[in-house]
Structures are given as C-alpha cells and as structure tokens.
N, C-alpha and C positions, 0 to 999 in steps of 0.2 A: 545800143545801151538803153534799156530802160529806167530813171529814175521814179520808178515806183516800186523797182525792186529792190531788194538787197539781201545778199549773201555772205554769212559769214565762216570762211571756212578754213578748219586747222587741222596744221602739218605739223606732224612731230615725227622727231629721230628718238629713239629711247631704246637704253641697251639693258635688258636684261641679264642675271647671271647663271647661273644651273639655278633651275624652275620647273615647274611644271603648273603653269598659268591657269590652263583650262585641258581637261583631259576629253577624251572622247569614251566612246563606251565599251572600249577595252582598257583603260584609266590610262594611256597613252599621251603624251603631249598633244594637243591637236598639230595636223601639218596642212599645209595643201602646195598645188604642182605649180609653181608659176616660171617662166621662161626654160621652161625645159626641168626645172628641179625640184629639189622638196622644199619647202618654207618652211619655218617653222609658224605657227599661225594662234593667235588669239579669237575668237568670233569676238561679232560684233555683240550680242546677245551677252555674252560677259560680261564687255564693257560697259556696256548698258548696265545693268544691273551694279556694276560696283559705281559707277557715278550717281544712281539712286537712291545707294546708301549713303551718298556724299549730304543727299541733299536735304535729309531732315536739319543739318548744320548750316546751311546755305538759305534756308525759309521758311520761312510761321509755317506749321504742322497744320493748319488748316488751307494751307495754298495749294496742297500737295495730296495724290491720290492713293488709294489701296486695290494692290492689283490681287485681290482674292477671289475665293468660292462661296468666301462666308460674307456675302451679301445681305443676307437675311436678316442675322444677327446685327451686322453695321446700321441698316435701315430702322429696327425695330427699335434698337436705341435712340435715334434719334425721334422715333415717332414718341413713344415714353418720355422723352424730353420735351419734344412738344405739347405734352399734354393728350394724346389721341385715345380715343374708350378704348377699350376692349384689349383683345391677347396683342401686345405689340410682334408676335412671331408669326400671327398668321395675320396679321394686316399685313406687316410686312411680305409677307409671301404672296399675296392676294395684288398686292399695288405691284410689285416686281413682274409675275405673271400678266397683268393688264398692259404694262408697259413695255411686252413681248418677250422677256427673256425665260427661258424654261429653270424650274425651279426644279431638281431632283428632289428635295424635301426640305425641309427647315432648317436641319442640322446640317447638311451636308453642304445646300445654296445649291449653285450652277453647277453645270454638269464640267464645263470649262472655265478657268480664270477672267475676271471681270473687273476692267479697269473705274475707277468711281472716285471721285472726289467727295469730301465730308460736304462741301457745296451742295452739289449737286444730291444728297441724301438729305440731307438737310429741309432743301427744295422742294423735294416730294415728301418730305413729312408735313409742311405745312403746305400743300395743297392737300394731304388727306386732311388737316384743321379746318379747313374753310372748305372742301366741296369732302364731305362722306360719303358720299356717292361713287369715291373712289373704293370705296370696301366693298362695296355691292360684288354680286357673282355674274354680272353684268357690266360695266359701266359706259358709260355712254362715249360716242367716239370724240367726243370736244374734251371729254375727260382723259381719254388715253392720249389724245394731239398734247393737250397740258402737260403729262406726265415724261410725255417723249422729251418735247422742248426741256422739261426742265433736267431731263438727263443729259440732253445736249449743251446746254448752257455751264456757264462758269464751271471747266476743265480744270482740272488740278495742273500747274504748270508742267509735271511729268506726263501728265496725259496729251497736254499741247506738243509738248516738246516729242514723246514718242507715239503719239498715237493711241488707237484703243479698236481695234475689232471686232465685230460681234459674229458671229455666223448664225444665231437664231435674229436675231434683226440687223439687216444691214444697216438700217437707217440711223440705228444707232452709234453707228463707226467716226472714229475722229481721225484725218487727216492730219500724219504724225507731219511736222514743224523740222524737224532735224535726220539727216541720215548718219548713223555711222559706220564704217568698213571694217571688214574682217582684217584687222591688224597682219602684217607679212613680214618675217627676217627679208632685212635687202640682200641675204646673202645663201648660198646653201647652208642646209644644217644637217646632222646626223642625230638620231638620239642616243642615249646612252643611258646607262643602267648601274645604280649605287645597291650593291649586296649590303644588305646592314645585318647586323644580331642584337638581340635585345636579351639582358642576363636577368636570371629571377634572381633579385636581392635576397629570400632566405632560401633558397636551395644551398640543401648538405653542402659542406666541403671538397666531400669525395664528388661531387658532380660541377664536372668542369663543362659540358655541355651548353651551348645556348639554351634559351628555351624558347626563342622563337625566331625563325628563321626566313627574309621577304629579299622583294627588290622594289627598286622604284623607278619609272624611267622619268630623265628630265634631258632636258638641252637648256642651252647658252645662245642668245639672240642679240642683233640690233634691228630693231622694228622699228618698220614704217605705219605708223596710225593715220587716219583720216576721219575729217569727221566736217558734215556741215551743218550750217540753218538757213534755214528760210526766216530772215526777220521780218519781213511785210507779213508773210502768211502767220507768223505768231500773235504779230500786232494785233491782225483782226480777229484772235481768239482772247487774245492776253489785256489788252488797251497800256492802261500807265502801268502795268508790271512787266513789260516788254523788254527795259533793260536791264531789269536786275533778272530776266530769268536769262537773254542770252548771254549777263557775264557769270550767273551763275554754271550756267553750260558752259561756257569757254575753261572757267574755273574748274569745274569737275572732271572733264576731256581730260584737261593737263595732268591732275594731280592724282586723281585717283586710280589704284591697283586693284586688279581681282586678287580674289584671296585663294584662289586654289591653291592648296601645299604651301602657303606662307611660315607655317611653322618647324616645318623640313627647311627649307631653302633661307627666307628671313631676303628674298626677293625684290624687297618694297623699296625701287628707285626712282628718279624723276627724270625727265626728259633730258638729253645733253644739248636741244635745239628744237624750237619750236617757231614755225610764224601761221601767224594770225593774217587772212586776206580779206576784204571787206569788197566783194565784189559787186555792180551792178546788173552782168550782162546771164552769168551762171556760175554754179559753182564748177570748179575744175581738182579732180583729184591724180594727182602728181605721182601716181604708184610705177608710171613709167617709166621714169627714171632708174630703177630697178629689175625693170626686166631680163634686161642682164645682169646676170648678179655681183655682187661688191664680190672681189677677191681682197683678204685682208693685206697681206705684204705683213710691211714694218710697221704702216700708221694704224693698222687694226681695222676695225670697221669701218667706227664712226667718220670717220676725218674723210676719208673715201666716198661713203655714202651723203655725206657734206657737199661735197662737190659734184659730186652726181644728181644731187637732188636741182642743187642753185643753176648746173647748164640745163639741165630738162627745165626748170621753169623760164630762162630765160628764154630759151629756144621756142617752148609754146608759147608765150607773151611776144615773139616778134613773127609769129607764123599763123598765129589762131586768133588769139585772143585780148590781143594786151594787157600791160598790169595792172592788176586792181586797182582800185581807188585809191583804196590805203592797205599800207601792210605794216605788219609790226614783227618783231624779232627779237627772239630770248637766246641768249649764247651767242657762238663763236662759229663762223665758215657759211651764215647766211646771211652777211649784211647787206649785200650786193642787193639785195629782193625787199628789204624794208627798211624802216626807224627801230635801231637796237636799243631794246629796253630791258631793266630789268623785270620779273615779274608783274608785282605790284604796280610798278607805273607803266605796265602795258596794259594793266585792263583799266586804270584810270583815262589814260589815252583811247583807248577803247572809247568809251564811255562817252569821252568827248565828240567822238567822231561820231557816234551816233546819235545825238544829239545836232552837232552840225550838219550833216547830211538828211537832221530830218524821221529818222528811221525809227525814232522810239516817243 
C-alpha cells in the first residue's frame, strides 16, 4: 500500500428501459461479446461526453476546456482582449504554428480536435503582450519553450480529468487523471425493433395511408458502469481545486445520461446502487462478477446482479487485494462492502475522507 497514492473508484448497477443509448454505425444499439454472449454496451467515449455536458453546471466556465478545431478563432479573442497589434487571426495562427500544432487555415484551425482551456489561451495571448517576437516568421526557441509550457500549464479540469492528445506534438499531451469503462448489461440481451408510422396532419380524407413509414432498433439493460481516478496524479495538475473536481466527477459518473434517442425512449434513470472505493493500493474494476451472466428469474435483474456484484468483491478483497480504505454505498444489496448513504451525504462524507487521508 502506498499512501501517496489514492484512488477513487465507482461501481454502479443502473437499469435502463427500451433505449437506444449509443448507436454504432449501422444506428444499432452498440453491443459487445462478453462471457460467451452479447452485452448490450454503452462506450466509454459517450459517457464521457454526457458527464462533460454536466460540467458547465458543476464549475466556473473558466475552469473548464474546449475540445475544438476552431482554435484560431478561441486564441485571437483572447489576443484582441489583451490588447495585441495587428490581425488577431493571423497572430493567432502564427503563435499556434510556432507552438507546433498544424493550422489547416484560420477558418477551419486544426486538422484534428484540440483540447485547450481559456487558461491556457489566455496565457499565450499575454506572452504574445510582452515578448512580440512571438509573431515573428521565426521565433526564437526560448520563445516556443515559453509558448509550449504555457499550453501545458493550468489544464481545464476536463482536460485533467480526461486527458488531451496531440499527434502533431506529443509533447503537448496530458496525461488523462480518470479512466472510464465501456458500460456492459450484466445479462444477455437481444435487440429488438419498434415499426412506428407517422400521419400527415392535412392529407385528404380519402388517404388513409401513412406518410412515412421506419423502425428503430432498441434493447432493455441492467448495466454495469465503471469508472476510476487517479487523485494524487490530479493533485499535481489541479492543486486546491482537487476536490471539487473529484466530487465533481464522482457527481457526473452518477447522474449523468447520454442522450442518444432520449426523446423516443424518455430513458433518463439513476442508478438502483452505487459504491464509491477510496483505494490506496490500485484501482480494481469489478466487471467480473458478471462474466457469467445474471439470469433474471422472479427478482429480475437487479437484485441478482446485487449479489453478484457484493460476492465477487468480497472474494477479491480476501484473495488479491483487501478492502479499501473507505467505501460508501447508495441503495439496497451493497451494504456488506461500505457506509450506506444517501446521495448527498455520500459525497459530503466523501469530501471528509479526503481531506482526512490527506489526498486533496
């Protein structure tokens, strides 16, 4: 056990109802094969994305980054704000190109999506205030070392939290803070297929015809989500905003849905059980438990996959790993594993614990 580390990692059971979450590129449910079967399966790349919509509500809009192409435009604003001479479109293109990343053109930006916090634009607008040397068709290499550092520096918590890639500069890359797993039904699924017809409100009388005629495919799931973080390695990106960004993550895990086909389905549930582990040693994701899959019976999914979840953890806590530090628990059939909380006073309890152990 190292205590310099700490991990914080969440288990949720969450039942969805006929949905279609996240489709693939046939507009299909996504699925994939685990223990022999089909899952029904959410990506992680979803989830992601709908807990990022969470988080303009969750933190000051200046904490938080913009994963676009339209870099150009973002920078030159800010350079205009700061006062900088000239066309702020083509400094800004000019400072972005010195700082490595390829510009297709002004309008356009990057050729690929580009993670950036207002910080960090901000940053290089006033290093183009005080060294203009940055505009030059040259700039000198103490001037591009400056420009890198300050795109590295102060991370949008989203860009802590999930990282940021570059493939025209590696050195620009952030080392994402959290992982999260491609969501799995703990059970086999089938999908299925809703025929609908839609009527033209003033079509004659004489025409009883639809006038348009589809299907949609969706399934019905209980999912197993995972998701963890690295809160030391946040720390040393984040400093005093360390824990409000991981109760803001624990918060957005929970409660946030993708929105694929929410307005067909009306999908948008909360977990039936959740626990929180506060680990020291690593994180541990629990999807084993499931490998075999829930057969429903009388009690249905959930209450099955309840039990399944609490022996598999107990069974790796007394063979691998032991149990966490702390753990906490929303609902019914996981008490066995933490302190049952409501909500709310599990991420204040949260909060405590990170704090007492140091970690924020």
């Amino acid at each position: 056990m190292n205590k310099d580390r700490l991990y914080v990692d969440i288990h949720v059971l969450q039942t969805v109802p006929p949905s279609c979450v996240n489709r693939d590129d046939t507009c299909s449910p996504k699925t994939a094969v685990y223990g022999g079967v089909t899952r029904a399966r959410v990506s992680s790349q979803s989830w992601k994305k709908a807990m990022r919509d969470m988080f303009p509500d969750l933190f000051p809009a200046e904490e938080l980054g913009y994963r676009t192409k339209k870099i150009v435009s973002l920078l030159a604003e800010e350079l205009s704000k700061a006062g900088v001479e000239g066309d702020p479109v083509s400094s800004a293109t000019a400072i972005l190109t010195a700082a490595g990343l390829k510009i297709k053109n002004a309008d356009v930006g990057t050729d690929a999506l580009f993670f950036i916090s207002r910080a960090q634009a901000k940053a290089m607008a006033a290093l183009a205030v005080h060294n203009p040397g940055l505009l030059a068709t040259n700039p000198t290499s103490q001037a591009i070392k400056e420009l890198k550092f300050a795109l590295q520096q102060n991370p949008g918590i989203d860009i802590a939290l999930f990282g940021r890639m570059v493939a025209d500069d590696p050195s620009l890359n952030t080392d994402a803070c959290a992982q999260v797993a491609h969501a799995i039904s703990t059970h086999r699924v089938s999908n299925e297929y809703d025929y609908f017809t839609a009527v033209d409100d003033l079509a004659p009388e004489d025409n009883a015809g639809a006038a348009h005629i589809g299907t949609v495919e969706f399934n019905s799931s209980t999912l197993y989500r995972y998701g963890t973080l690295a809160v030391h390695a946040l720390k040393a990106q984040l400093a005093e905003d360390t824990a409000a960004a991981v109760l803001g993550f624990v918060r957005a895990f929970i409660t946030s849905m993708p929105t694929g086909k929410q307005n067909t389905f009306a999908n948008r549930t909360l977990p039936d059980a959740v626990m929180v582990a506060l680990r020291q040693d690593q994180p541990i994701n629990l999807v084993g438990a499931f490998e075999r899959p829930i057969i429903a019976g009388d009690e249905g999914y959930v209450t099955r996959s309840l039990k399944a979840l609490s022996a598999h953890a107990q069974r790796l806590y007394g063979e691998y790993a032991g149990a966490p530090a702390k753990a906490f628990i929303i609902g019914e059939g996981l008490k066995d594993l933490g302190e049952e909380l409501p909500f709310g006073s599990m991420l204040e309890a949260m909060n405590g614990a990170l704090h007492d152990m140091g970690a924020v």
